[in-house]
ZAMIPA-34454 format. One line per field, with one value per residue (C-alpha): residue number from 1; x, y, z. Coordinates in nm, 2 decimals, always signed. Layout:
// ZAMIPA-34454
baza <- c(NUM  ...) $
u <- c(X  ...) $
v <- c(Y  ...) $
w <- c(Z  ...) $
***
This chain:
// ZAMIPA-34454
baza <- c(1  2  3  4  5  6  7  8  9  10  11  12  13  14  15  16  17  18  19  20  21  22  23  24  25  26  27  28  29  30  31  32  33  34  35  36  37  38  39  40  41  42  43  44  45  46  47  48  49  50  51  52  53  54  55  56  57  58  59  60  61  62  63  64  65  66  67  68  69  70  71  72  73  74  75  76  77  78  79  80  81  82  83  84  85  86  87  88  89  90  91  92  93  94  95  96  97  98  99  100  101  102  103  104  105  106  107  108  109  110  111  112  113  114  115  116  117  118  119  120  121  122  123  124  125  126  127  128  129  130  131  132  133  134  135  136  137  138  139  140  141  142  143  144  145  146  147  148  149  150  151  152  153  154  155  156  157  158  159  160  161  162  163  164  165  166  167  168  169  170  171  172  173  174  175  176  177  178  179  180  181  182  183  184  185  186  187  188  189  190  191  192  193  194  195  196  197  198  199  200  201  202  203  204  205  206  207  208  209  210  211  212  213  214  215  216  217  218  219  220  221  222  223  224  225  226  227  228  229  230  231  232  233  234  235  236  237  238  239  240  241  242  243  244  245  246  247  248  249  250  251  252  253  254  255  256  257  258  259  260  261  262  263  264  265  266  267  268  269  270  271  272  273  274  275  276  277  278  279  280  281  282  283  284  285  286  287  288  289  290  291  292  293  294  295  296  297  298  299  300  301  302  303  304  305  306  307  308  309  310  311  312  313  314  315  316  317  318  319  320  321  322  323  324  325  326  327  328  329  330  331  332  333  334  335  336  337  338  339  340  341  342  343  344  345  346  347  348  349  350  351  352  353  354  355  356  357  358  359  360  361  362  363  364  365  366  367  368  369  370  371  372  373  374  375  376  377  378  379  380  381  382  383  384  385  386  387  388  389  390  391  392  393  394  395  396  397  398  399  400  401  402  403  404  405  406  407  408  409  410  411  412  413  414  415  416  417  418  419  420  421  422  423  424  425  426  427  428  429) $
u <- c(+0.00  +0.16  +0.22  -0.05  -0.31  -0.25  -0.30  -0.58  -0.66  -0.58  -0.76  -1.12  -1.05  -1.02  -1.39  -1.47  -1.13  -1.25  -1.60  -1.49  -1.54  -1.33  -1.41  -1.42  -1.07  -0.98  -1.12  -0.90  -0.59  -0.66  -0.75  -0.45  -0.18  -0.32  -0.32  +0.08  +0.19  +0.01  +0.17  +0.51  +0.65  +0.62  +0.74  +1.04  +1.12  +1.07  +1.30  +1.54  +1.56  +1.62  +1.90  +2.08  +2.02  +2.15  +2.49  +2.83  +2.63  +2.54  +2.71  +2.63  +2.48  +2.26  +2.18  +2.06  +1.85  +1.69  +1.66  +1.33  +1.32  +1.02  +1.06  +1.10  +0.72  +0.62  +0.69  +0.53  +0.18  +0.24  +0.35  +0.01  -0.22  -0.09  -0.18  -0.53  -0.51  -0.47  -0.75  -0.87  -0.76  -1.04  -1.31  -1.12  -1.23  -0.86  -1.05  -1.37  -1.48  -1.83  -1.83  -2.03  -2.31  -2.37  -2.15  -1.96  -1.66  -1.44  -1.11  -1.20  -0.90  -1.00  -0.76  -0.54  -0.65  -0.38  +0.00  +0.29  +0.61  +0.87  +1.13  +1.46  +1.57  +1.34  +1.07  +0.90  +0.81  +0.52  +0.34  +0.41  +0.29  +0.00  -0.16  -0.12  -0.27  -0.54  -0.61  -0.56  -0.86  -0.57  -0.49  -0.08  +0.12  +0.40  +0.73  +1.02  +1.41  +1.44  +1.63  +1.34  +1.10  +1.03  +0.97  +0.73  +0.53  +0.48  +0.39  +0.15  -0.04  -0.07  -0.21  -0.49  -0.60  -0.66  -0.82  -1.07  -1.15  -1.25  -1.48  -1.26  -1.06  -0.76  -0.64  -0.64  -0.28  -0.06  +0.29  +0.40  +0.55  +0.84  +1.16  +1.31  +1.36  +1.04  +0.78  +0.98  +0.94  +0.58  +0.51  +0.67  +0.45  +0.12  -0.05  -0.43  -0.40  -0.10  -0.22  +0.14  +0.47  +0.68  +1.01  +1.21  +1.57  +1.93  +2.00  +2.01  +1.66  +1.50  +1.70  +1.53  +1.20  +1.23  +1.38  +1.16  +0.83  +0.49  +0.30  +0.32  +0.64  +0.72  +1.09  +1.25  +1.51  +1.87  +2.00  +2.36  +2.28  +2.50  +2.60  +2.74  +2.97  +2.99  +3.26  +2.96  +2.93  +2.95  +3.20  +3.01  +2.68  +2.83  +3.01  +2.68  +2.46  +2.74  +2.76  +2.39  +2.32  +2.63  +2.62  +2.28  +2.11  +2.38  +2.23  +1.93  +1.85  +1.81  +2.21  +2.49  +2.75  +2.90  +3.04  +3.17  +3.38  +3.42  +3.80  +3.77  +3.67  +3.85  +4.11  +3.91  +3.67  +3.78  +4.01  +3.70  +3.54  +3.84  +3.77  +3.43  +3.38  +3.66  +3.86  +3.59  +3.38  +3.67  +3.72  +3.39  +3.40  +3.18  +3.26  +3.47  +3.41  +3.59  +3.69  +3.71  +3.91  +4.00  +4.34  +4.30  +4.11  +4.40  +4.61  +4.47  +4.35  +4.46  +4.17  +4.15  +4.23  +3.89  +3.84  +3.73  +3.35  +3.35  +3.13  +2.89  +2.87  +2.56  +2.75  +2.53  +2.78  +3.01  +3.17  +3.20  +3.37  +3.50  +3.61  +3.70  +3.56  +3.62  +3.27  +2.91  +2.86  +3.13  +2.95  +2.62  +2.74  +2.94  +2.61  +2.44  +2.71  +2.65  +2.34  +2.04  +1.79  +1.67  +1.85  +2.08  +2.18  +2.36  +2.48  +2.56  +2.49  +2.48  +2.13  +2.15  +2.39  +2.09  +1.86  +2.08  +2.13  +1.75  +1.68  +1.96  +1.95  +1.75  +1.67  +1.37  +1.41  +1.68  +1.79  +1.91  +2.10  +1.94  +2.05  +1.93  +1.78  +1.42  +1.36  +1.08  +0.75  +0.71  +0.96  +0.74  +0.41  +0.28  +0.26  +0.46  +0.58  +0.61  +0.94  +1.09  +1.03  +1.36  +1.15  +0.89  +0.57  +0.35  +0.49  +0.84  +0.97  +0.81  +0.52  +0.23  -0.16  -0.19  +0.07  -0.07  -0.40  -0.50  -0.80  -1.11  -1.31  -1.65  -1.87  -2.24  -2.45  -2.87  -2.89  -2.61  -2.51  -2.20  -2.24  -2.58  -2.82  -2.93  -3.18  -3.44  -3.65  -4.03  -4.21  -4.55  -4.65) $
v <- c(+0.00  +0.34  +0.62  +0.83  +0.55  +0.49  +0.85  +0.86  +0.56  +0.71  +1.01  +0.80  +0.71  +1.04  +1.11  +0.73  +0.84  +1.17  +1.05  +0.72  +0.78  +0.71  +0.37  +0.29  +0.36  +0.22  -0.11  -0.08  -0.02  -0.34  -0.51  -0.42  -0.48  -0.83  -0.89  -0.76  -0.99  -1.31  -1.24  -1.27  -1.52  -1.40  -1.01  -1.15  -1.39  -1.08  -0.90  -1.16  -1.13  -0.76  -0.81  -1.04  -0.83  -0.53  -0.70  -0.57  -0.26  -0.10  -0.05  -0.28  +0.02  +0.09  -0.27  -0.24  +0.01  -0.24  -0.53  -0.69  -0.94  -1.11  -0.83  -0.54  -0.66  -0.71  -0.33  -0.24  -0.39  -0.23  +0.11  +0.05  -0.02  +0.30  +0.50  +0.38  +0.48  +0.83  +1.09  +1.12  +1.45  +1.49  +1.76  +1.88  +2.20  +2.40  +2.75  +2.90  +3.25  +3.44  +3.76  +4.06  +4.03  +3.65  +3.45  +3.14  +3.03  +2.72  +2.65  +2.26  +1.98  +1.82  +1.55  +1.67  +1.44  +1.21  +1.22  +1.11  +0.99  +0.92  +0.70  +0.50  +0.13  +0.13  -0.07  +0.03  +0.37  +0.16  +0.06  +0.39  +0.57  +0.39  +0.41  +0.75  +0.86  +0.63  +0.77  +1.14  +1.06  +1.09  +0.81  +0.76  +0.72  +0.52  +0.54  +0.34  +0.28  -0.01  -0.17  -0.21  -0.26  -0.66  -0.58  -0.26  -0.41  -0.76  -0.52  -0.35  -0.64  -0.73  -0.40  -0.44  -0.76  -0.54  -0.27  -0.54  -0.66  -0.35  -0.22  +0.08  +0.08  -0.08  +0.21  +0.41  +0.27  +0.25  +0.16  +0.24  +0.01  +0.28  +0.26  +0.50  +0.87  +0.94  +0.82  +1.04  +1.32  +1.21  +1.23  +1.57  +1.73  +1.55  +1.91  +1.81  +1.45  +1.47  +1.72  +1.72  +1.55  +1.42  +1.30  +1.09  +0.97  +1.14  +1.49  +1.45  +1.33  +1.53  +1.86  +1.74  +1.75  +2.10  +2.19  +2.04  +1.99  +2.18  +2.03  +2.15  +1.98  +1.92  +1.92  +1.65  +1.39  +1.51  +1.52  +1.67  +1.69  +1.82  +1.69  +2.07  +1.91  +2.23  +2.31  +2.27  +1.89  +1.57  +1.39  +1.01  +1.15  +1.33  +1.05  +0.80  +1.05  +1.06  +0.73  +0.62  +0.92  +0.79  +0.42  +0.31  +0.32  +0.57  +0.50  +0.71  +1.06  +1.17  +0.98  +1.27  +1.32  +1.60  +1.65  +1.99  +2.03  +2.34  +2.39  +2.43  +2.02  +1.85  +1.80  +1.58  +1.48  +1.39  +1.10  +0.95  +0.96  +0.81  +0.51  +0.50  +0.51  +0.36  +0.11  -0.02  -0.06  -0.23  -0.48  -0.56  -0.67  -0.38  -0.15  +0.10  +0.52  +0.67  +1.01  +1.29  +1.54  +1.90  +2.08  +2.14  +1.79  +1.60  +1.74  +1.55  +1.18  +0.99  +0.98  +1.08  +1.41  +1.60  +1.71  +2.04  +1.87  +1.65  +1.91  +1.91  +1.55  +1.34  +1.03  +0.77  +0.56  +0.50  +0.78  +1.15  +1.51  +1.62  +2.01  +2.21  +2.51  +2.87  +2.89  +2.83  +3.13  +3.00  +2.63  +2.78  +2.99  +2.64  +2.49  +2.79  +2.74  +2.36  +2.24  +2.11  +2.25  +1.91  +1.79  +1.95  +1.86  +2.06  +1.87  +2.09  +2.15  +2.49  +2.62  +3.01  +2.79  +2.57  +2.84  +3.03  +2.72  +2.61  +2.99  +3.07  +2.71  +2.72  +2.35  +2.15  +1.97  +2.12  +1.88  +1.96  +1.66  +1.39  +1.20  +1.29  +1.02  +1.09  +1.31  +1.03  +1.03  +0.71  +0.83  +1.22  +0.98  +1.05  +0.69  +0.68  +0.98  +1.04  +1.18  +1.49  +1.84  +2.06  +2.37  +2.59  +2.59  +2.41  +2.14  +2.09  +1.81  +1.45  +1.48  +1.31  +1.30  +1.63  +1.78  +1.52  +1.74  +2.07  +2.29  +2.48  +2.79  +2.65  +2.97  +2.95  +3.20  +3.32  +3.52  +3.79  +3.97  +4.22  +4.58  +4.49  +4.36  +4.04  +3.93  +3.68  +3.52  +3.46  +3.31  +3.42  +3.67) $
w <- c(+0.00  -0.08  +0.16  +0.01  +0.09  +0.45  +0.53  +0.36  +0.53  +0.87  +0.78  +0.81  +1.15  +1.26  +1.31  +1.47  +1.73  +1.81  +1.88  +2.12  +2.47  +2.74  +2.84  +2.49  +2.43  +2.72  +2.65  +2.35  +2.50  +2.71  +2.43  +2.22  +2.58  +2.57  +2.19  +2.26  +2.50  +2.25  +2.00  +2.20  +1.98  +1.65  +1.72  +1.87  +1.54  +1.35  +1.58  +1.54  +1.19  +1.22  +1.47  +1.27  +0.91  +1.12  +1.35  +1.15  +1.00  +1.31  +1.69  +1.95  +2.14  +1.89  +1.85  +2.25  +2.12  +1.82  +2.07  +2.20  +2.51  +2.66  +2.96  +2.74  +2.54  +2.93  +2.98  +2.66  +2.71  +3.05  +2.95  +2.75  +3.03  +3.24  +2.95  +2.99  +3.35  +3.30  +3.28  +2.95  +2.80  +2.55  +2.63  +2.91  +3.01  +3.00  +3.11  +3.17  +3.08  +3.19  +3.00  +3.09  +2.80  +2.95  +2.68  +2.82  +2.66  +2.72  +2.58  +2.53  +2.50  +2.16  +1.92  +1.72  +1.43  +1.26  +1.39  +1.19  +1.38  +1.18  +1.44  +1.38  +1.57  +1.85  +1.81  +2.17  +2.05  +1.79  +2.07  +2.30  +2.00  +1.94  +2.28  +2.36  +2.04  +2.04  +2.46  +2.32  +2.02  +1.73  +1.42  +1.43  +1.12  +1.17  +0.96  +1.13  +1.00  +0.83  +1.03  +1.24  +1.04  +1.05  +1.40  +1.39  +1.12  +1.37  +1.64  +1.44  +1.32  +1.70  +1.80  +1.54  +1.63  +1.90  +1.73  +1.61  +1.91  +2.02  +1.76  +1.65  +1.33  +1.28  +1.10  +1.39  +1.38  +1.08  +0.93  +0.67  +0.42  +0.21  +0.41  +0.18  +0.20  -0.03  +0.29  +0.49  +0.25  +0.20  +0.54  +0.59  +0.28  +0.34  +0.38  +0.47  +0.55  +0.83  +1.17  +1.35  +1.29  +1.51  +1.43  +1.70  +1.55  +1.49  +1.45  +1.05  +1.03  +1.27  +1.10  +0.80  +0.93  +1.06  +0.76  +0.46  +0.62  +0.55  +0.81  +1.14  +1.31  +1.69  +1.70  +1.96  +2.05  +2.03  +2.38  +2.43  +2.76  +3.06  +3.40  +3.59  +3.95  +4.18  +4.40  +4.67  +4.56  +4.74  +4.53  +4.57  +4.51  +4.17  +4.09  +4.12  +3.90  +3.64  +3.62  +3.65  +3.37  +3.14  +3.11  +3.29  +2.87  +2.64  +2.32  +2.46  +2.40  +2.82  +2.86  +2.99  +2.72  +2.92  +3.25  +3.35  +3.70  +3.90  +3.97  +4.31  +4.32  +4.01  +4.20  +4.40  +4.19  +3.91  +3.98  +4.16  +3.79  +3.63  +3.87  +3.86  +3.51  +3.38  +3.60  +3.77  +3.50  +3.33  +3.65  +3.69  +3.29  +3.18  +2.88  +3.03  +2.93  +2.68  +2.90  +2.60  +2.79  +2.77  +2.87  +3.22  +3.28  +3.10  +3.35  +3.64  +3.52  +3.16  +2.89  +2.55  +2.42  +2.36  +2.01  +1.81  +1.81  +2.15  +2.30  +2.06  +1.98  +2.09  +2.11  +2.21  +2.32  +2.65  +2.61  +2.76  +2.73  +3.06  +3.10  +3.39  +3.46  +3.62  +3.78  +3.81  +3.54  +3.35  +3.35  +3.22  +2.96  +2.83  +2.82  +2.66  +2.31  +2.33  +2.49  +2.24  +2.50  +2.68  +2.97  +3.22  +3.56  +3.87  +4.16  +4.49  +4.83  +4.75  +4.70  +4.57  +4.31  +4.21  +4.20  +3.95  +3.76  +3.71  +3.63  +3.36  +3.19  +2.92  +2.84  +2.84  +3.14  +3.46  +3.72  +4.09  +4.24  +4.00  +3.70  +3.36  +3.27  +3.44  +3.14  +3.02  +2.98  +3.23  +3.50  +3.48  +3.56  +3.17  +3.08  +2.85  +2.60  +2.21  +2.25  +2.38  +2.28  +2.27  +2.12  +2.31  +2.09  +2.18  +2.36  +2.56  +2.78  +2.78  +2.55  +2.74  +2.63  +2.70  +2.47  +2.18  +2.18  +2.06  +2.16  +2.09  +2.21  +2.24  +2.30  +2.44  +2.39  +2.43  +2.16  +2.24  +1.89  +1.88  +1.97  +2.03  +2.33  +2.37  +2.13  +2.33  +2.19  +2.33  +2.07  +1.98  +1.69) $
***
């Protein structure tokens, strides 16, 4: 089926999503968990076959990413069944106003309509997708990378059974078929048939979303994201977030790729990295960091050299650009040049320094003595998310049902015409 045909497609389930009340789509979502968790078996075959098409042509971080397990389909059909716990965000009520001449108007939650999300190698984001459209009234578009794609397309099939079982239609949830750059491109121009577009991947494909497309476009994902260690630190508890935010998942976006030190505590600190990161990684027979390190840095532990684009590499990957810095202003205005706006963390005892940290960061989401990686839709109590927004309209941070709807002035009136009085009507002759 071609790209042009699914949206349209999608486009008829629009009305049937929008009108489905909440225990409807609720019922749904249960129906579509369990019909997840059946078909165990065959999405992990077809997840098998992408792993082993995709071994010597891609790292073996970013075949973490690609991988499917019995536990992580477990956490899937979960991540489902919380969505259908949340409050249904369709016809909320997002502010009331009583005018003077009587009129009431109500800014109403309402579905955005069909979403497009064009994703890479992780084949959990088909089912997140799925379910917090279908909670949030909307048809999803699905265009994955091909190296993922025996697996998205196994996952979509079971979510349909679903679908069936529920009485909605299965095209409420779609994949589509083109791998190539054309669905991409098809997606990003599909004026009238595609409401908002979401892309979730690289920096490449998501700059060629912003760049090329004509429907509106939520941009998210790439996460050179900062861990700041004050001179007011405790050394253990910086050394544990840097390490829990570095190597707990670092193919993912919300993983630190920095770490800036204070002067005052590299010294101190930074050895404590070295063996944290790197020797007792290595001893316990985990990958050890690769320690990208600037001048001052190099001075005090061994490591690799940082390069001309270290600090402004997402790397994905265990490794990590280290600097020393002059000061707390001197940290921020590093992060200002470099950041990509979504995750920063500060860790100090010192609270006026946190305070002028979380108010001159500009990034999606600011931490205070926590790793990074609780920038996710689950870990913020959304569910699950559709990816992370590193712009300001409309949506930033974990995008949850709430950010996957629009709205709608719904104005009731008894008869009230402008610059006029009200015009009642009492029948008779």
């Amino acid at each position: 089926m071609t790209t042009q045909e699914i949206l349209q497609q999608a486009r008829q389930a629009k009305l049937p999503l929008a009108l489905a009340d909440t225990d409807t789509k609720d019922a749904a979502l249960e129906e579509m968990a369990v019909a997840l968790v059946a078909a165990k078996e065959e999405i992990l075959e077809a997840n098998r076959r992408d792993l082993d098409a995709a071994r010597g042509k891609i790292s073996d971080v970013m075949l973490d990413r690609l991988s499917l397990t019995p536990t992580r389909l477990t956490e899937m059909a979960k991540g489902m069944r919380e969505v259908a716990a949340l409050p249904d965000p369709v016809g909320a009520v997002l502010r009331k106003i009583v005018r003077p001449n009587g009129l009431l108007i109500q800014k109403t939650a309402v579905p955005m309509g069909v979403i497009a999300i064009i994703y890479e190698s992780r084949p959990n984001v088909t089912s997140d997708a799925a379910a917090l459209a279908l909670k949030a009234g909307s048809a999803c578009v699905l265009r994955c990378g091909k190296e993922a794609w025996a697996s998205c397309h196994a996952i979509v099939r079971a979510l349909r059974r679903g679908l069936r079982q529920a009485g909605l239609p299965e095209t409420a949830v779609s994949l589509i078929e083109d791998t190539t750059h054309a669905s991409a491109q098809a997606l990003m121009t599909a004026d009238g048939l595609v409401d908002l577009l979401i892309p979730r991947g690289g920096p490449g494909l998501i700059r060629a979303c912003v760049e090329n497309a004509t429907v509106p476009c939520i941009q998210t994902g790439t996460g050179i994201c900062h861990i700041y260690v004050d001179k007011a630190a405790d050394p253990d508890m910086a050394a544990a977030i840097v390490e829990n935010a570095k190597t707990s998942r670092p193919s993912v976006c919300n993983a630190a790729e920095v770490c800036l030190v204070h002067r005052d505590i590299a010294a101190q600190f930074l050895p404590l990295l070295q063996r944290v990161l790197v020797e007792g990684r290595a001893a316990a027979g985990l990958t050890p960091v690769e320690l990208r390190l600037d001048r001052r840095a190099a001075a005090l532990i061994p490591g690799t050299a940082a390069g001309p684009d270290d600090f402004d590499t997402e790397f994905l990957d265990y490794k990590m650009a280290v600097a020393v810095v002059d000061s707390l202003n001197d940290a921020i205005d590093h992060i200002a040049a470099h950041s990509t706006h979504h995750s920063e963390a500060i860790v100090t005892a010192d609270t006026a320094a946190a305070a002028l940290f979380t108010a001159c960061v500009d990034s999606a989401a600011v931490y205070v003595n926590a790793s990074t990686r609780f920038t996710d839709g689950g870990e913020f109590g959304l569910g699950c998310e559709m990816g992370i927004s590193t712009q300001k309209l409309h949506a930033r941070g974990p995008m949850g049902l709430a950010e996957l709807c629009s709205y709608k002035y719904i104005i009731q009136g008894n008869g009230q015409i402008r610059g006029g009085a009200v015009h009642k009507h009492t029948g008779g002759c």
